[in-house]
C-alpha positions in Angstrom: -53.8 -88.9 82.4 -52.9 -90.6 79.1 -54.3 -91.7 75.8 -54.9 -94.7 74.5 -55.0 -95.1 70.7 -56.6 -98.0 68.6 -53.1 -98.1 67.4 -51.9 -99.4 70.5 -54.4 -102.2 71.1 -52.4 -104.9 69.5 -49.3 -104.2 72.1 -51.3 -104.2 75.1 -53.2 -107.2 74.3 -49.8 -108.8 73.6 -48.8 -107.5 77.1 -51.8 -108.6 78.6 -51.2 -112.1 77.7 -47.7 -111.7 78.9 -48.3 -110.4 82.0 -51.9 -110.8 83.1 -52.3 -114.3 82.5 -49.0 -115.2 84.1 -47.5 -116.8 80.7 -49.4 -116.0 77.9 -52.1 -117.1 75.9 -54.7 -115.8 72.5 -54.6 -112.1 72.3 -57.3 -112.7 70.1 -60.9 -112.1 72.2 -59.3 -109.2 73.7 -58.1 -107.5 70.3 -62.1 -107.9 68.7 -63.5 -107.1 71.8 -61.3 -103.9 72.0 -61.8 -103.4 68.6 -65.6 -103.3 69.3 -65.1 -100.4 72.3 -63.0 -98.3 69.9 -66.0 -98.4 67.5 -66.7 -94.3 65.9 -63.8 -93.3 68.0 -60.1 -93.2 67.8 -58.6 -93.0 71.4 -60.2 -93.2 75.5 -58.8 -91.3 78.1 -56.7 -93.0 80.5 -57.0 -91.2 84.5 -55.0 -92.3 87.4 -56.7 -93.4 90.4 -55.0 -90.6 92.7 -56.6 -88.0 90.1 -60.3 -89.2 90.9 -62.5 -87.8 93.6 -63.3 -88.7 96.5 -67.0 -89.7 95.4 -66.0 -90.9 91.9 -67.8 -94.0 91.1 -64.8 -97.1 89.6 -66.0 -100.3 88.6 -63.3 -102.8 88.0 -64.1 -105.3 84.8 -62.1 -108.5 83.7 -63.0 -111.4 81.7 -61.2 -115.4 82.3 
């Protein structure tokens, strides 16, 4: 498990357009929109996958 911090948001949104767009692109909508989620709080809880049970319920999100 790991932490991630509203301080962190602005390098993963960079990396995100790096690597999850295959080339880049506005970091923008993802920086307000993660901005928005952090709202009243200061980090999330990151899990792995392996450390979820069996009968967890996931749901996968993305935006294009």
């Amino acid at each position: 498990m790991w932490e991630l911090r509203r301080e962190d948001l602005e390098a993963v949104a960079v990396g995100a357009g790096l690597l999850g767009s295959g080339g880049g692109g506005d970091c923008y909508w993802f920086q307000r929109m993660a901005d928005h989620a952090f709202e009243g709080i200061e980090s999330l809880q990151i899990v792995e996958v392996a450390d979820l049970p069996d009968n967890a319920c996931v749901v996968s999100v993305g935006m294009v």
